[in-house]
N, C-alpha and C positions, 0 to 999 in steps of 0.2 A: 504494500500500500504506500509506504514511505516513498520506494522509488516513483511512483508513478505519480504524488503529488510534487516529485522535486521535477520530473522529467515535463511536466504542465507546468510547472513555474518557469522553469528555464525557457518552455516554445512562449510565455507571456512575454516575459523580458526580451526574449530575439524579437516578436513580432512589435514593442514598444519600440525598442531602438531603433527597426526599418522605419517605421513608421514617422519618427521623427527624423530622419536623415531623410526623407523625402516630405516632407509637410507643406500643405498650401500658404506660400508668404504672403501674408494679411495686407502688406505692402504693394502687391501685386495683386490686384485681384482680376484683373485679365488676363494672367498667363493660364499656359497649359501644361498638360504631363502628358511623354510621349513615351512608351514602354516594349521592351522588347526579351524575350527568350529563348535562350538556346542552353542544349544538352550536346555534349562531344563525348564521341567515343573515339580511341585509338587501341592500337593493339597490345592488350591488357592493361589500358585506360581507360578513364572515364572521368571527365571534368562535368563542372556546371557553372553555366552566367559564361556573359558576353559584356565586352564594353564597346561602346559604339561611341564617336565620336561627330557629333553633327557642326556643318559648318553654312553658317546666316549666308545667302548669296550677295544680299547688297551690303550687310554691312563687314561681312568675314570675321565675325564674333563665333566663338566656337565653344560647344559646348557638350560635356564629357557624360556622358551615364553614371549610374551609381549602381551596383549589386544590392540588392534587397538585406543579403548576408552572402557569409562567405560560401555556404553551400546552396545558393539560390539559384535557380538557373534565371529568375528573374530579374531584370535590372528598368531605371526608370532616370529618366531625366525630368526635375519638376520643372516648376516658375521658368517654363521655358515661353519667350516674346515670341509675339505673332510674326509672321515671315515666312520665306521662301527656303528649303536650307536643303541640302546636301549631305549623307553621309559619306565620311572623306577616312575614315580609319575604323576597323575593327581589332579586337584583341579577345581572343578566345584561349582560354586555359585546356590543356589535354594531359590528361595525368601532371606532371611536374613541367611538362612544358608549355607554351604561352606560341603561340601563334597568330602575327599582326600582319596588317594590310592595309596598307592607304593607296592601292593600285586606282587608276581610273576606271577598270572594271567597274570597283567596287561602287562608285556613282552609279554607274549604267544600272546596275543592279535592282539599286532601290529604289533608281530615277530620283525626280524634286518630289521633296514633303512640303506642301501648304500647312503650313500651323494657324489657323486662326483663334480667335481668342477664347481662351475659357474654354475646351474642348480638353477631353482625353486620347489620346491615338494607341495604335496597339499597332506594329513592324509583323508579329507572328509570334512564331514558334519553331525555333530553327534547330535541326539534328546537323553537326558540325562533324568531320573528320575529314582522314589521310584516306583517298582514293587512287587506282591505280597500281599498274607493277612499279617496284624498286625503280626502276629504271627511268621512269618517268609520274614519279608521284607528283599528287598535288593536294592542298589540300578544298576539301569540299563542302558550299554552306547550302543548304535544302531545306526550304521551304516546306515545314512537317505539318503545322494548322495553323488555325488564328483562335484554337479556343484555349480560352484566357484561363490562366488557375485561381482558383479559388483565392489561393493566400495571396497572389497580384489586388485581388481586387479586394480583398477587407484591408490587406496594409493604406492600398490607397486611400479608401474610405474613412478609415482611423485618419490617416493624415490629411484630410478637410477634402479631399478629391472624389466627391459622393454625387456632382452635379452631372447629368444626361450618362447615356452608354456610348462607350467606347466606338470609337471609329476606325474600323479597323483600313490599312492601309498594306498596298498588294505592292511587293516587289515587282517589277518590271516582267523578269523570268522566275522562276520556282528555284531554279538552282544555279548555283554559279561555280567552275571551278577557278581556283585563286593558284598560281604556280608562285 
């Protein structure tokens, strides 16, 4: 019994602290939150969470995701300003190693995001890994679904992000390979 009241306190405390590292800035009350997930596998690996880095087209203000936690495959960018913007960098964890991309693909991919104001957005749900023989690996981001996880959407909730449902927004293609 002990453990299982310490092992619920512990998931309060992790879902309080997402919660407040992404919270609605009272200061801003027209931004948005735009959110994204992915899960990697590699060979006998297995990471979780994406960081995605978005960049403003007119004004090149950039601006970085945050993981929910360390084991989230979720991550969210809040009090993000209304604008045109670009995802210009990814960084995915796979077992111990960390694999980035700011190739121009990686634009093509997700095409421009319209951010209007006061809006939630949701990128998907991405299964990430190493595809290919040795010889010509690459690594691979695939479009898995857009249904959102439960704990994405109570952290947000808790952090004042409770207004209209998510709009969910379609990469360009389903899959991309990244050399």
């Amino acid at each position: 019994m002990k453990k299982v009241l310490y092992f619920a306190l512990i998931i309060l405390v992790l879902s309080s602290c997402a919660a407040s590292k992404v919270a609605k800035d009272p200061n801003q009350p027209n931004s948005s939150v735009l959110a994204i997930s992915a899960m990697s596998k590699g060979t006998g690996m297995t990471g979780y969470g994406i960081m995605i880095r978005i960049e403003n087209i007119e004004t090149h203000q950039q601006y970085d995701s945050k993981s929910l936690s360390g084991f989230s495959k979720d991550a969210v960018i809040p009090n993000l300003p209304a604008g045109t913007y670009n995802v210009v960098r990814i960084e995915v964890p796979v077992g111990d190693i960390k694999f980035m991309n700011w190739s121009q693909e990686l634009k093509e991919f997700f095409g421009t995001i319209v951010i209007e104001p006061n809006k939630k957005y949701y990128l998907g749900s991405y299964l990430c890994g190493f595809s290919g023989p040795l010889s010509n690996r690459a690594f691979e981001l695939s479009l898995e679904s857009h249904e959102i996880s439960s704990n994405l959407i109570s952290v947000l909730s808790k952090a004042g992000w409770n207004d209209g449902d998510f709009i969910q927004l379609n990469p360009v293609e389903t899959k991309i390979r990244l050399n």
